[in-house]
C-alpha positions in Angstrom: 26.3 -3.1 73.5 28.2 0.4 72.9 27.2 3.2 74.8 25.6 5.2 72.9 26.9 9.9 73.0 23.1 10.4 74.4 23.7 7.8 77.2 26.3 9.8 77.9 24.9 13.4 77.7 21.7 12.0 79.6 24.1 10.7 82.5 26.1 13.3 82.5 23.2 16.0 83.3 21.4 13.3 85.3 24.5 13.7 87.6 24.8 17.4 87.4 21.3 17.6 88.5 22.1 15.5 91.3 24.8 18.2 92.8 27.3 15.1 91.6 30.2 16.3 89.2 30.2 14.4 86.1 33.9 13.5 85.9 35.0 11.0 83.4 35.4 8.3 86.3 31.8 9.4 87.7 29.6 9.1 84.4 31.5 5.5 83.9 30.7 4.3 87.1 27.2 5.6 86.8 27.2 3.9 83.2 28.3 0.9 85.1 31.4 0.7 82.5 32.4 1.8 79.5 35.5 2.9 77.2 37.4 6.2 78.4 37.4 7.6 75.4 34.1 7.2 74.4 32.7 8.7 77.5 35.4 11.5 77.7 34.9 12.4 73.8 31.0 12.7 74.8 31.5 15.0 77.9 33.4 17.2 75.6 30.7 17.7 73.7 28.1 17.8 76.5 30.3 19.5 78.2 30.5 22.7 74.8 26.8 22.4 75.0 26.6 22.9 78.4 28.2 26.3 78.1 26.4 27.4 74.7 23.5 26.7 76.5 25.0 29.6 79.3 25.8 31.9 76.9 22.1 31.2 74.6 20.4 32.4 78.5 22.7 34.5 79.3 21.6 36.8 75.9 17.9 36.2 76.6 18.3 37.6 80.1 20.0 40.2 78.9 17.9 41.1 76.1 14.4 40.7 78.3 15.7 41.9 81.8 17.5 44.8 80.1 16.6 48.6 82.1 
C-alpha cells in the first residue's frame, strides 16, 4: 500500500514532538519504508505548513500581547 501525504505529515510531527528531526531518512525509517520522493515532496509541504503555522501565532501574539 502507498503511503499516503497525511502518514507523512502525522510522522513527521510525531517525530518533531519527540525532540527527533524529521529528516527525509528519519520519517522513512519511522514509516518503516517508503519512496524518497514521496516522503520528501510531503515534508515540503509539512514542512511550509509548519512555518505558516509560525507566522499565523506569531500575529496572534502580537495582536493579543500587544502594550
Amino acid at each position: 500500500m502507498a503511503l499516503t501525504t497525511e502518514q507523512i505529515h502525522q510522522t513527521a510531527q510525531e517525530l518533531t514532538e519527540k525532540g527527533i528531526n524529521p529528516t527525509l531518512a528519519n520519517v522513512r525509517s519511522a514509516l518503516g519504508g517508503g519512496s524518497f520522493t514521496t516522503i520528501g515532496e510531503a515534508l515540503k509541504t509539512w514542512k511550509q505548513a509548519q512555518k505558516d503555522n509560525e507566522k499565523i501565532n506569531n500575529f496572534i501574539n502580537y495582536i493579543f500581547c500587544y502594550d
